[in-house]
Structures are given as structure tokens and as C-alpha cells.
C-alpha positions as CSV (number, residue, x, y, z in Angstrom):
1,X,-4.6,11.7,-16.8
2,X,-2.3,13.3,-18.7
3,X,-1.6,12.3,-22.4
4,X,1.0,9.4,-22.9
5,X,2.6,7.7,-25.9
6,X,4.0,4.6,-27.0
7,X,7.8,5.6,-28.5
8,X,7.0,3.3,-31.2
9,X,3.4,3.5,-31.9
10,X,0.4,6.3,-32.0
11,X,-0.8,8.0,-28.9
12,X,-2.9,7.1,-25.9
13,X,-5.8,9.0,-24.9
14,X,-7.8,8.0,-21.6
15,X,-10.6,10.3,-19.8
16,X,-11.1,7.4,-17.7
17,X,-9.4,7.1,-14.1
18,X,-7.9,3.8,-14.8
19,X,-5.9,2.6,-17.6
20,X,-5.8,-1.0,-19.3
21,X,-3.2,-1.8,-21.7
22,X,-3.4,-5.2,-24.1
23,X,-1.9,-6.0,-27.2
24,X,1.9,-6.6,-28.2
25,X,4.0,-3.5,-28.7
26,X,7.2,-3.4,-30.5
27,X,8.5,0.1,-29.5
28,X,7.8,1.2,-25.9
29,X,5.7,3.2,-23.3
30,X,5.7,6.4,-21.7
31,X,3.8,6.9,-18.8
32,X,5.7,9.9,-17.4
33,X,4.0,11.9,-15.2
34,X,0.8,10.2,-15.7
35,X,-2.1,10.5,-12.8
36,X,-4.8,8.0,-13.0
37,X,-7.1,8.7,-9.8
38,X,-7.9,4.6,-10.0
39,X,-5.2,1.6,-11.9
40,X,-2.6,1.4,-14.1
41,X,-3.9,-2.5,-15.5
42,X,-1.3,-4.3,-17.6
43,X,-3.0,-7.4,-19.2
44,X,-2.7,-9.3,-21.9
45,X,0.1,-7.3,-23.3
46,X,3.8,-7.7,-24.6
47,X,5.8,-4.1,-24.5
48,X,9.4,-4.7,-25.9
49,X,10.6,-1.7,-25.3
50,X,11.1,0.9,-22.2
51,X,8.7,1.7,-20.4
52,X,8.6,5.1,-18.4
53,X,6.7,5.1,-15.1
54,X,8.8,8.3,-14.0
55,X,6.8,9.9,-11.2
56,X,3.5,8.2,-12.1
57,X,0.7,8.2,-9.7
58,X,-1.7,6.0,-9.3
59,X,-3.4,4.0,-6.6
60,X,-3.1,0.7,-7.8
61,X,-0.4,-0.8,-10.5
62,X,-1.8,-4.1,-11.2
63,X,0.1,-6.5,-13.5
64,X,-1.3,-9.7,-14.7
65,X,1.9,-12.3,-15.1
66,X,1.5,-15.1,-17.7
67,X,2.2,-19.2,-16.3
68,X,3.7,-20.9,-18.8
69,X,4.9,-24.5,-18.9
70,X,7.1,-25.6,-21.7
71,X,6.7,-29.6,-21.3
72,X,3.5,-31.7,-19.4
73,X,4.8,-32.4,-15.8
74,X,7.6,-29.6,-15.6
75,X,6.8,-26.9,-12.8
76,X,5.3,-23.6,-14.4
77,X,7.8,-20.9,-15.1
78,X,6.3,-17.6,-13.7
79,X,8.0,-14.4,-15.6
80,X,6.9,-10.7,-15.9
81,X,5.9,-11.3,-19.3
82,X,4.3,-8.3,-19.9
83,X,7.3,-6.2,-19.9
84,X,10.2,-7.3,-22.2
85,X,12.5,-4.2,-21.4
86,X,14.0,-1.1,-19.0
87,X,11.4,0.0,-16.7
88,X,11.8,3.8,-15.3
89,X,10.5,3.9,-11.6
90,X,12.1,7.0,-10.6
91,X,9.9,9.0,-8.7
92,X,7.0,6.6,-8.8
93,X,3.9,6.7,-6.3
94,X,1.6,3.7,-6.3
95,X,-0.4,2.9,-2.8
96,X,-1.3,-0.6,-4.0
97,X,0.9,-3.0,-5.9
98,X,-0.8,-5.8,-7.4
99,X,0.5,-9.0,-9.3
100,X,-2.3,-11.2,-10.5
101,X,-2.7,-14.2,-13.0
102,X,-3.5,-18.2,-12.3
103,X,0.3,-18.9,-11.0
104,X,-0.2,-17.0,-7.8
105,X,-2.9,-17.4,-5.1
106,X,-3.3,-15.1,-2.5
107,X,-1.6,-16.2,0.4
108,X,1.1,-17.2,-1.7
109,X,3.5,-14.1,-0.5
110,X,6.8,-15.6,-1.3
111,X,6.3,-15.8,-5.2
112,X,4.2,-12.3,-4.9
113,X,7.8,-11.1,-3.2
114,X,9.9,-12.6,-5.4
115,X,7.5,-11.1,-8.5
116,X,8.2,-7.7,-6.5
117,X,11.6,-8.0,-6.3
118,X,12.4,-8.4,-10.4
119,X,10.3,-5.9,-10.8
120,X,12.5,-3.6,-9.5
121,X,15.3,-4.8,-11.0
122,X,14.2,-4.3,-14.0
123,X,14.8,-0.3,-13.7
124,X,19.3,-1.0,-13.3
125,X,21.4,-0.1,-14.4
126,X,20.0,3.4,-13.8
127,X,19.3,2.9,-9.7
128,X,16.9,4.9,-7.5
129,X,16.0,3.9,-4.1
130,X,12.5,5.6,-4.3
131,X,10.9,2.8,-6.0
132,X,12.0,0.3,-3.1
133,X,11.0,2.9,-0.6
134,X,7.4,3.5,-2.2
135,X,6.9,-0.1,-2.3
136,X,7.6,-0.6,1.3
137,X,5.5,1.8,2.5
138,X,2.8,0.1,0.6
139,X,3.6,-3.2,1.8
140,X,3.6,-2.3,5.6
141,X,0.0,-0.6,4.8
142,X,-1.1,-4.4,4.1
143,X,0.9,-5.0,7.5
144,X,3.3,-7.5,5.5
145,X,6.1,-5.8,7.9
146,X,8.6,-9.0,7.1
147,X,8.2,-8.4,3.3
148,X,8.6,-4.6,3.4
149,X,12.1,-5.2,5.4
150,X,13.0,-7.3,2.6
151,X,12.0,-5.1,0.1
152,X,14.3,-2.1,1.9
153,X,17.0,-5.1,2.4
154,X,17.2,-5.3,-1.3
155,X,17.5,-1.4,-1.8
156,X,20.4,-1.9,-0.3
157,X,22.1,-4.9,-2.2
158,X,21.3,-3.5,-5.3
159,X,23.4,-0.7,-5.1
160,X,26.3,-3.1,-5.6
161,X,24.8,-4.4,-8.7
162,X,24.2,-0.7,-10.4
163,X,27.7,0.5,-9.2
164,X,31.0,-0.6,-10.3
165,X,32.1,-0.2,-6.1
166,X,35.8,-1.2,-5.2
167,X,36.4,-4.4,-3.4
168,X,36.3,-3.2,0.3
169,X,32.9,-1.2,-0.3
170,X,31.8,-4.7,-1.7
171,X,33.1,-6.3,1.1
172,X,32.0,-3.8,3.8
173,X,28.2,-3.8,2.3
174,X,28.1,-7.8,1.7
175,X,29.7,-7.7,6.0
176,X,26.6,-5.1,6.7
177,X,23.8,-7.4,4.5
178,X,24.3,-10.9,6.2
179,X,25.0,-9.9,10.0
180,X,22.5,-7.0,10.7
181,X,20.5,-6.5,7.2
182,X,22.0,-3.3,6.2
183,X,20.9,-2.0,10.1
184,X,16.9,-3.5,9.1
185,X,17.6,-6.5,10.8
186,X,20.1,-5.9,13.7
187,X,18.6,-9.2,15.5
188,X,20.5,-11.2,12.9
189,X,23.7,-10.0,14.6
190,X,22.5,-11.4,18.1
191,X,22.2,-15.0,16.1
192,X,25.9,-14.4,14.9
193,X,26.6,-13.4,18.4
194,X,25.6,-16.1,20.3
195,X,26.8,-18.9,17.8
196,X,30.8,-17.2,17.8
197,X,30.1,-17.3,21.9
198,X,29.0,-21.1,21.7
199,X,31.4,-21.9,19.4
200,X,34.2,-20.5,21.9
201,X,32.8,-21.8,25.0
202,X,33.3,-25.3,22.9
203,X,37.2,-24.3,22.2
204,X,37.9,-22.5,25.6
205,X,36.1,-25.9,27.0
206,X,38.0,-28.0,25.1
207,X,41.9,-25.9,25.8
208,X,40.6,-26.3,29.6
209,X,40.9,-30.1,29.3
210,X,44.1,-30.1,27.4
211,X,45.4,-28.1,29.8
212,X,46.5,-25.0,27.6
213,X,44.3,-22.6,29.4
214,X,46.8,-21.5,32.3
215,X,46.7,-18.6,34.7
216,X,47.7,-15.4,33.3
217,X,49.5,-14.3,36.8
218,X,52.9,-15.3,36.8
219,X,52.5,-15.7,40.6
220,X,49.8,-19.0,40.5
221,X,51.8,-20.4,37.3
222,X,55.4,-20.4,39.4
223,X,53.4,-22.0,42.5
224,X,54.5,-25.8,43.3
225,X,50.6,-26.6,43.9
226,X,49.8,-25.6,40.0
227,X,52.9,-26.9,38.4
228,X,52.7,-30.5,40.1
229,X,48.6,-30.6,40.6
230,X,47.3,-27.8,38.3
231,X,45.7,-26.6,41.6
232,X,45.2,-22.4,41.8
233,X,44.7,-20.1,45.0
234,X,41.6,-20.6,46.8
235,X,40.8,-17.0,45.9
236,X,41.8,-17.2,42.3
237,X,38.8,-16.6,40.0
238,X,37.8,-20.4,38.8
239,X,37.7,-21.1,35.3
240,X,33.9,-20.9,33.5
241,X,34.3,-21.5,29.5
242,X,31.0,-19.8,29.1
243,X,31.7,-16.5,30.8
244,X,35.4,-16.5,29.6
245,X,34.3,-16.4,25.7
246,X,31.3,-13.9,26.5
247,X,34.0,-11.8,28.5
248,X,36.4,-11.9,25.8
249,X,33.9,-11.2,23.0
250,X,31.6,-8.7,24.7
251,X,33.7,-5.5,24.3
252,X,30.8,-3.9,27.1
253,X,30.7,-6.6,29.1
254,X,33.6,-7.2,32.1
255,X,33.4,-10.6,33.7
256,X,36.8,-10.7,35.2
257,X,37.7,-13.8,33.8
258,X,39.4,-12.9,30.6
259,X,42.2,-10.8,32.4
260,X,43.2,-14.0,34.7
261,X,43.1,-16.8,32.3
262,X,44.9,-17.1,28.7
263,X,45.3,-19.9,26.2
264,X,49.2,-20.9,26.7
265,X,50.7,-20.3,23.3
266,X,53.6,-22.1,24.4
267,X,51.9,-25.7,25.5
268,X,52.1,-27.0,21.6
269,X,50.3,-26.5,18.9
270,X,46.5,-26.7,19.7
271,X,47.8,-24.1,23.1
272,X,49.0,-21.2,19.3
273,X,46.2,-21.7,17.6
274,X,43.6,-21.4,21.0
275,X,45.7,-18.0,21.4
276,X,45.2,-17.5,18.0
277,X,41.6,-17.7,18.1
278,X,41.1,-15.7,21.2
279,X,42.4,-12.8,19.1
280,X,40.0,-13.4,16.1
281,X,37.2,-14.0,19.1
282,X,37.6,-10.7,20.4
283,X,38.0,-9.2,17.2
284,X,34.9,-10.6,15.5
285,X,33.3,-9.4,19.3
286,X,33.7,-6.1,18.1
287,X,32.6,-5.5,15.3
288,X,29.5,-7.9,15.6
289,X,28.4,-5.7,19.1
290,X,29.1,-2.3,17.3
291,X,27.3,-3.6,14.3
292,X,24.3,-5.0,16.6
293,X,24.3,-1.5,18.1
294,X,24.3,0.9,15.5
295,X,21.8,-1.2,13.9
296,X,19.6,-0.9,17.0
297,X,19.5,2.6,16.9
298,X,19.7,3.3,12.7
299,X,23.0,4.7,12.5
300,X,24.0,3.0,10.0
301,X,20.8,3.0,7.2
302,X,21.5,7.1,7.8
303,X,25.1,6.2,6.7
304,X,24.1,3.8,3.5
């Protein structure tokens, strides 16, 4: 390992291939470049300072997290206690990270997760993705596949929060994190997919019994049979309100329907705003089946 300092203090020597740090440190820690063929250990220590992990390698990075409890009864409050201040990640490479302590059992992956997560948040302002990145990797090495995604999810989101980005990149990345994930989860887009198709099956449904869905030939509305009886052609396409939204919201998809039936803007109000939503129906169609797509096939994590 190569020889490292505290920014505020006197140096630290270690021929040994792991590394324990205790004690409380006013000033910081630089671990730059440091290769420990074991663990970094951090227990039973304060550092107020930075501390600099900049291309560090090591093959565990363990970090023991204090529970504390400021009143009998109240739920523990679980914080990474032994760092105060910035933490440099850039560059990092760590096969094993480790948080220990009494707060956290072993199969308790959502607080491990969440431990993860403020960890690396603790290096913004000044962002670099390869700290998520690294950590993923090892996280799928442990075959914890949903927590890696997450982990690559929140690489993603935190780019907002270390970049002053104008309102429509805002909005654009905040559309891209809740319907596919940032393209890691493009199955969340079917769940929008299939609820915006439900939910127009209900309206079309709904317009079909109020009699606003009419005909969209001229020839069947004008005919004596529709106008006195609502009755159309024998070889007219019959109404379905499940295949008429999934026509009109599919983009790929032609089920024949949507180009013979149409909300009738002029049959009142609830005939407006049923045209009205077709529009936003096969709007939303779009871009949820392009996003589902280019999620599918990682166009758009090479894009981010």
C-alpha cells in the first residue's frame, strides 16, 4: 500500500494488506491511489473532513455504521457515522462492499441498499458515474441483480441533483426514470402500458353506451337504420372497446377498428372530451411503445 495521510493530522504507514482506521479525526483522509491486497476497515472512527478514495483498490471496503437511539422506545436511527464529510469515489475499485454494525442483519438488503445509496451521495456535488458502476458490478457478483439495477437507476437520477439541468432535461430524465428506469427497467413501461389501455377500454366502453362512439364513414352515419336504431351494416367492423384503445394506442399494432369508429365530438360534452382523450391516448401510445422499445434494446442508457 502506498503511503497515505490525514490532511489534518500525521501520516499513515501500513505494511499490512488491510487497513483499520479508529479514532476521531478533525481534518480529513487521503487514501488516493491506495492498494490494499485485503480491506479498507472503518471502525470506531469519526473523520470530519474529506476523505479521498480516488482510484483506491481494494477487495473489500467494509464500514461499520453506529445505531443510535436518542429516546427509550424510538426506532434506531442508522447513519454513516463514520464519515462526517465529502467522499472522493472517482475512479474507485472495490470487489466487495461491506456495511456492518448491530442495526443491520444479513438478510436485511433494503437498509444495506439504502446504506449504499448515501454512500454515494456523499461524493456530489462533484459526480462520477464509476463509483455506481463499480458497485453494481459487485452487487451482481453476490447475484443481488434487483439491487444492482437500482444502484445503476440511481446513477442516473443523480445527475439531476449534481447538475443545474434546464427544465425539459428535468423533465425528459424524471419521464425516462418512472416509465422504463432510465432503459434498466423497460418492463415498467408494459405496466404503464396496459393500465393507459384499461383505462381507455373503461372510457371507449363507457362513450359506446352513451352513444358518442359513432361510425367514422359518413355512408353508415347518413343510413335511416343507424340514425333511427343505431344499427350499422352487417359487414361493418363491430365495435370492441378493448381492441379499439389497444388499436389507437399501439402505434405497431393495426386492428382495423380505430379507422372506422371515432368519439363524436359533436354529441355534447362527454362526446369533446372522449375525442379529446383519444388524442392524448394515442399520444401517450407513442411515446410509452418507443420508450418500451429502446429500452428493450439499450438505446437509450447509450444515450444518457
Amino acid at each position: 500500500m502506498e503511503k497515505t495521510f490525514l490532511t489534518g493530522g500525521e501520516g499513515i504507514w501500513s505494511d499490512s494488506p488491510a487497513l483499520r482506521l479508529a479514532g476521531k479525526w478533525a481534518g480529513g483522509l487521503s487514501l488516493k491511489d491506495a492498494q490494499l491486497e485485503e480491506r479498507a476497515y472503518f471502525k470506531g472512527v469519526t473523520i470530519m473532513g474529506p476523505v479521498s478514495l480516488r482510484y483506491a483498490q481494494m477487495q473489500t471496503l467494509e464500514i461499520f455504521v453506529k445505531q443510535e437511539s436518542e429516546e427509550e422506545g424510538e426506532d434506531p436511527s442508522i447513519g454513516l457515522s463514520p464519515l462526517v464529510g465529502w467522499v472522493d469515489l472517482h475512479g474507485i475499485s472495490v470487489s466487495r462492499w461491506v456495511f456492518s454494525g448491530p442495526a443491520i442483519k444479513d438478510e436485511d438488503r433494503e437498509t444495506r441498499l439504502r446504506l449504499f445509496s448515501a454512500w454515494l451521495r456523499r461524493q456530489l456535488p462533484h459526480y462520477s458515474a464509476h463509483p455506481y458502476e463499480n458497485l453494481a458490478k459487485a452487487l451482481k457478483a453476490e447475484a443481488d441483480e434487483n439491487a444492482a439495477l437500482r444502484i445503476l437507476i440511481q446513477k442516473e437520477d443523480d445527475v439531476g441533483l449534481a447538475q443545474n439541468l434546464p427544465l425539459w432535461k428535468r423533465f425528459w430524465r424524471w419521464l425516462l426514470r418512472y416509465t422504463v428506469g432510465h432503459g434498466y427497467r423497460p418492463e415498467w413501461a408494459l405496466v404503464w402500458i396496459l393500465a393507459f389501455i384499461a383505462l381507455g377500454a373503461f372510457l371507449f366502453d363507457l362513450g359506446y353506451r352513451k352513444g358518442v362512439m359513432a361510425p367514422a364513414s359518413t355512408d353508415v352515419l347518413v343510413q335511416e337504420m343507424y340514425q333511427k336504431y343505431r344499427e350499422i351494416p352487417k359487414d361493418y367492423p363491430t365495435f370492441s372497446a378493448w381492441a379499439y384503445s389497444i388499436d389507437a394506442f399501439i402505434p405497431f399494432l393495426d386492428l382495423v377498428l380505430e379507422h372506422y369508429w371515432i368519439p363524436n365530438a359533436d354529441a355534447g360534452w362527454w362526446g369533446a372530451l372522449l375525442r379529446i382523450y383519444l388524442w392524448i391516448h394515442i399520444g401517450v401510445g407513442w411515446i410509452l411503445s418507443s420508450l418500451f422499445l429502446t429500452g428493450v434494446t439499450g438505446i437509450i442508457r447509450r444515450l444518457e
